[in-house]
C-alpha positions in Angstrom: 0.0 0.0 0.0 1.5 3.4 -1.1 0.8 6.4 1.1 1.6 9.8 0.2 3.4 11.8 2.8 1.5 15.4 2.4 -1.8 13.2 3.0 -0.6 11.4 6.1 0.4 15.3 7.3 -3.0 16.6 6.6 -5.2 13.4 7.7 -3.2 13.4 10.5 -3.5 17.4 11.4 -7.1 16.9 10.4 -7.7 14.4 13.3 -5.3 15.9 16.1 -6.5 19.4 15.4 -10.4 17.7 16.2 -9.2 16.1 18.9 -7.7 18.9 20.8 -10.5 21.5 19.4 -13.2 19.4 20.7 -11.4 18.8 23.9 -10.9 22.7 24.6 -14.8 22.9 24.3 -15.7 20.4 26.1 -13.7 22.0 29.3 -14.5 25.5 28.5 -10.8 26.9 27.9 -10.2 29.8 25.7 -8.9 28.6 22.4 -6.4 30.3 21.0 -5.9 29.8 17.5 -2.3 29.8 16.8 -1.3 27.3 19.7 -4.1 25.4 18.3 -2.7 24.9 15.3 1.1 24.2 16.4 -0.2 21.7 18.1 -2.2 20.1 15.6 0.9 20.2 13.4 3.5 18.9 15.5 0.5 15.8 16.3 0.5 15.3 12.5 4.6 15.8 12.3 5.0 12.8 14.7 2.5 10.4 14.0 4.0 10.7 10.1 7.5 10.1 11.5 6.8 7.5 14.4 5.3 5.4 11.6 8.6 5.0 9.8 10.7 4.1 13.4 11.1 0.8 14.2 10.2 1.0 17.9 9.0 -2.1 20.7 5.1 -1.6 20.3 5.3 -0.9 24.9 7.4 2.0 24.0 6.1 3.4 21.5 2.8 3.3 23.4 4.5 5.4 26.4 6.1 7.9 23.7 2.5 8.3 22.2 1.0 9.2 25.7 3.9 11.2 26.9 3.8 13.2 23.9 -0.2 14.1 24.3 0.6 15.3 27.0 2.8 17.7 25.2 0.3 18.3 22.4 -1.7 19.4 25.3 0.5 21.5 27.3 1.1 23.4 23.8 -2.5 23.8 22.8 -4.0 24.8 26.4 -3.4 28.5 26.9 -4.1 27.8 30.4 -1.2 27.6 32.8 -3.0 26.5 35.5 -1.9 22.9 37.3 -5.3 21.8 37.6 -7.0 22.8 34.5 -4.1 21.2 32.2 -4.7 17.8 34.3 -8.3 18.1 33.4 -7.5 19.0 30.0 -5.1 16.5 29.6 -7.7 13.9 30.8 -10.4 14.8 28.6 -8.5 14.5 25.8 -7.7 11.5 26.1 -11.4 10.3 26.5 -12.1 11.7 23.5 -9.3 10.5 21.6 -11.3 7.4 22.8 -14.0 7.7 21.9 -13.2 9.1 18.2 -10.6 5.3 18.1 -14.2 3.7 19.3 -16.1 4.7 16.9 -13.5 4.2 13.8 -13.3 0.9 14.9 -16.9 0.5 15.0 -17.1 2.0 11.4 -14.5 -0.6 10.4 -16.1 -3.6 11.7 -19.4 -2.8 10.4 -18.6 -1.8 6.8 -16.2 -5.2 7.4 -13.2 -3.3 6.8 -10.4 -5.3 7.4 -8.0 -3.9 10.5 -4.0 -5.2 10.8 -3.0 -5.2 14.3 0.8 -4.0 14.4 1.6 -1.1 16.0 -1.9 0.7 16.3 -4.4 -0.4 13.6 -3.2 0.6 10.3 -6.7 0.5 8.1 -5.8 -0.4 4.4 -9.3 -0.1 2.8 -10.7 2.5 4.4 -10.8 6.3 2.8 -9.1 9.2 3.9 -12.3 10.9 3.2 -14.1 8.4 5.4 -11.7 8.8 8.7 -12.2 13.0 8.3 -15.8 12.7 8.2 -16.3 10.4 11.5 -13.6 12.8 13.3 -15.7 15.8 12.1 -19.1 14.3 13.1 -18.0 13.4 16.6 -16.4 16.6 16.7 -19.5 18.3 16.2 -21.8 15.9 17.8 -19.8 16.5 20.9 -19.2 20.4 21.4 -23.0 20.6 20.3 -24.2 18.2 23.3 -21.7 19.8 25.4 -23.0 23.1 24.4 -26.5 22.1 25.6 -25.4 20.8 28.9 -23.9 23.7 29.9 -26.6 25.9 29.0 -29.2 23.3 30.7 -26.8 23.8 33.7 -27.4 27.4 33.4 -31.2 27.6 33.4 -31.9 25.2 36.1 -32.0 27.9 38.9 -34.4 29.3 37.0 -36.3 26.6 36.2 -39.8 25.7 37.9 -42.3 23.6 38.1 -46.0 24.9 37.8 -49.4 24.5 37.1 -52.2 25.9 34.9 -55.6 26.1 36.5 -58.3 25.9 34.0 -61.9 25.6 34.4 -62.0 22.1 33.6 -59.2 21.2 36.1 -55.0 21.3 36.4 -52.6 21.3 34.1 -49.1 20.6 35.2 -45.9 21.9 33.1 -42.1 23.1 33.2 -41.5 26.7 33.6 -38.5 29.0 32.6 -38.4 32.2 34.5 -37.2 34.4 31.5 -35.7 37.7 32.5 -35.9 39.3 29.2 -40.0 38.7 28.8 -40.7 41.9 29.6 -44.2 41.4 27.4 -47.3 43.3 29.5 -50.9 43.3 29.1 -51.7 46.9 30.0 -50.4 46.3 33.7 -50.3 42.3 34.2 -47.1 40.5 33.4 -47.5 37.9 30.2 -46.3 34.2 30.3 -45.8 32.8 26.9 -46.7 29.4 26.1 -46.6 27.5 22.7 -49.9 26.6 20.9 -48.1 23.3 20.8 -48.3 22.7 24.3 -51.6 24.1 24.9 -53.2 22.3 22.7 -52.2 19.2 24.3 -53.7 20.2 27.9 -57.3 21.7 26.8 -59.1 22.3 24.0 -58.3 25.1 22.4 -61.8 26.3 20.8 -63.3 26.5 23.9 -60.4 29.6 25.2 -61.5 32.9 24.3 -58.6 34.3 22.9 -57.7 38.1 22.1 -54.8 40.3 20.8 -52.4 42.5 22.6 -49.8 44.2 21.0 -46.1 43.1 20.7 -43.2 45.6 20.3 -39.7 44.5 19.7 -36.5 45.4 17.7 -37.8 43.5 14.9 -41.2 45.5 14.8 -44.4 45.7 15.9 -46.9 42.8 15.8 -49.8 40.9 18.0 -50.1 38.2 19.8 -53.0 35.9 20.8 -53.6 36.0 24.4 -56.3 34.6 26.5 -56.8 35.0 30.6 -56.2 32.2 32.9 -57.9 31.5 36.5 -54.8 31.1 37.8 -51.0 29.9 37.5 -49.4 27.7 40.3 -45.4 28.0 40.5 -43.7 25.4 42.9 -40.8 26.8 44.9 -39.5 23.6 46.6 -42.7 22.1 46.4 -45.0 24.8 48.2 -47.0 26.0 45.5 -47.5 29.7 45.2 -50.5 30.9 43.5 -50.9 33.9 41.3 -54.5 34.8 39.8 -56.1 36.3 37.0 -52.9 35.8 34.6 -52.6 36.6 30.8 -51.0 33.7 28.7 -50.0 34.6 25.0 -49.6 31.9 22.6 -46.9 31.8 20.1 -46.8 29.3 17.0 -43.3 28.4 17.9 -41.7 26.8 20.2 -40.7 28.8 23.0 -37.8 26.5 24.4 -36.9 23.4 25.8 -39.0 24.2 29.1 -43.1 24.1 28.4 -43.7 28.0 29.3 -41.7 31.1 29.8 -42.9 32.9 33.2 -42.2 36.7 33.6 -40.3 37.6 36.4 -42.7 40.2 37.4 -44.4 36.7 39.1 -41.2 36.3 41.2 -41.8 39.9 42.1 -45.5 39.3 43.8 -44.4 36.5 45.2 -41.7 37.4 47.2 -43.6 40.6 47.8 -46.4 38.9 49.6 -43.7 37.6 52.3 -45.3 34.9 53.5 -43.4 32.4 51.8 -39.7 31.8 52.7 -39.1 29.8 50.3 -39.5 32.5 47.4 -36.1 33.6 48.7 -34.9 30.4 46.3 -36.1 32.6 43.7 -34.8 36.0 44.3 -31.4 34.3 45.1 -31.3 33.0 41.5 -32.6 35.5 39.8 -30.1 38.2 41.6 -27.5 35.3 40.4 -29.0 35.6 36.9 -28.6 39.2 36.4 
């Protein structure tokens, strides 16, 4: 099998710069760009050259790991003892998890794999290593992305209730600082048609528009007026009548309806329940 050096330099970069991309995402570093890529290229510069040595396969398994950890050191701008160590370890779970799934992709398209010094795949594509490394790549700062952000909103994050005529309706709610949506006086909470269509019927609510001002424009929005809205701090339920509920035609977020904070405000305003504090602690946090 013939392989061309400049290919081997460029899958390999390909792959190492993934590798440590992905890994500074996953631990929230700063990436900077040119260390990124010195890294990347002295990955690809050695994995070319260690292919040509002649080396015990135990030693040239030490050399590999001591030298990730120097692909590491070089592409973390972070000088701190602790955040290199769990830089260093993530990186090595997700060069893991990237050998994982090649294998996997091997075995199932019944690519045959020679065991020598690493696995050295004959039949498989350059094409076809770049575009699992690139998937998981993105697969993996995308989830991350999402965790973190789930992380963020879970202070603010509530379970409540809907009271209708016809009984309770239980949901998520997000406690969204920027709804700042009013009808005349009362605070709005903004639920997707979605959503309510799936706890009442709809053409029984007697719905009405209120205007909607934002940096986009002017618009309206189909509201209707609910007998009340339960929000759970800690399980004590804390109940808040006469609310306005708009309805949007899109989906509003991962939670089921988006709560004004103006319904933290009466709560903790009533002072008769401690456990509102909860929710003036987080949203002081928030902001």
């Amino acid at each position: 099998m013939v392989v061309y050096l400049e290919e081997a330099i460029i899958e390999n970069f390909c792959i190492d710069f993934s590798l440590l991309y992905c890994s500074l995402k996953l631990t929230r570093h700063k990436i900077a760009k040119f260390r990124l890529v010195l890294s990347a290229l002295f990955g690809a510069v050695y994995a070319v050259g260690m292919s040509m040595a002649q080396l015990p396969v135990a030693l040239q398994k030490i050399i590999d790991f001591l030298f990730g950890i120097i692909l590491c050191l070089v592409a973390n701008k972070n000088t701190a003892f602790k955040n290199n160590i769990i830089f260093i370890l993530v990186f090595y779970a997700v060069t893991f998890l990237y050998g994982g799934a090649l294998t996997f992709l091997c075995n199932y398209c019944d690519i045959p794999l020679t065991e020598g010094h690493g696995y050295v795949v004959e039949n498989l594509p350059v094409g076809g290593v770049l575009a699992v490394v690139f998937f998981f790549t993105f697969f993996l700062v995308s989830y991350s992305a999402k965790l973190c952000r789930r992380k963020l909103e879970m202070p603010f994050t509530y379970r409540c209730a809907l009271l209708f005529a016809d009984g309770e309706r239980e949901l998520t709610g997000f406690l969204d600082t920027g709804n700042r949506l009013y009808d005349g006086v009362s605070p709005v909470a903004i639920v997707a048609l979605s959503t309510l269509a799936k706890m009442t019927d709809i053409r029984k609510i007697d719905f009405r528009k209120i205007p909607v001002h934002t940096v986009n424009g002017s618009s309206e929005m189909s509201v209707f007026s609910l007998d009340a809205l339960v929000i759970y701090c800690k399980d004590k339920p804390n109940i808040i009548k006469n609310v306005t509920v708009g309805v949007t035609d899109r989906t509003v977020s991962d939670r089921e309806i988006i709560l004004h904070p103006a319904f933290w405000e009466e709560i903790y305003d009533r002072n008769t329940q401690t456990h509102s504090k909860t929710m003036a602690e987080n949203l002081r946090r928030y902001q």
